[in-house]
C-alpha positions in Angstrom: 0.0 0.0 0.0 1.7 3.6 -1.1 1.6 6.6 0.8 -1.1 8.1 -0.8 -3.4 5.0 -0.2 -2.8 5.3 3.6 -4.0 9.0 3.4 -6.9 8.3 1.6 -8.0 5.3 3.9 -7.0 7.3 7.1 -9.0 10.6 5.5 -12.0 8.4 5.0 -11.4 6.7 8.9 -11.2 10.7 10.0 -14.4 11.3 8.0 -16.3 8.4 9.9 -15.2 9.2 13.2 -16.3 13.2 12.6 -19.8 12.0 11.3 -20.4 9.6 14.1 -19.2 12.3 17.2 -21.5 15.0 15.1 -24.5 12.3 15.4 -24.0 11.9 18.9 -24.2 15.3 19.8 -27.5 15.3 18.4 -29.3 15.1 21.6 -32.5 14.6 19.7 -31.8 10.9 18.7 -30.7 9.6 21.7 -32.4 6.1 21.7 -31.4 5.6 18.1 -27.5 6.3 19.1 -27.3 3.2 20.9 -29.2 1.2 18.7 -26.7 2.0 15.2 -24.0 1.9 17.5 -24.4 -1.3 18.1 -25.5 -2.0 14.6 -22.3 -0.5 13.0 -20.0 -2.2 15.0 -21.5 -5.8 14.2 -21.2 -5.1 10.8 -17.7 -4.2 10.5 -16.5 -7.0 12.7 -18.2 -9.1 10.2 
């Protein structure tokens, strides 16, 4: 894997991780957070 494709996957990690702390502090979906939480992490273990 080059350089560039390192940036690109850690850009896209960085991405993620900003979405996700964004949706949490969305205090108006606060049974739903736990709920894809959950639901994201099965998936990518899988």
């Amino acid at each position: 894997m080059t350089t560039t494709e390192k940036i690109a996957n850690a850009k896209k990690r960085i991405d993620e991780l900003e979405r996700l702390i964004k949706y949490w502090n969305d205090s108006d979906h606060d049974e739903a957070k736990i709920v894809n939480i959950s639901m994201n992490i099965e998936n990518k273990v899988a």
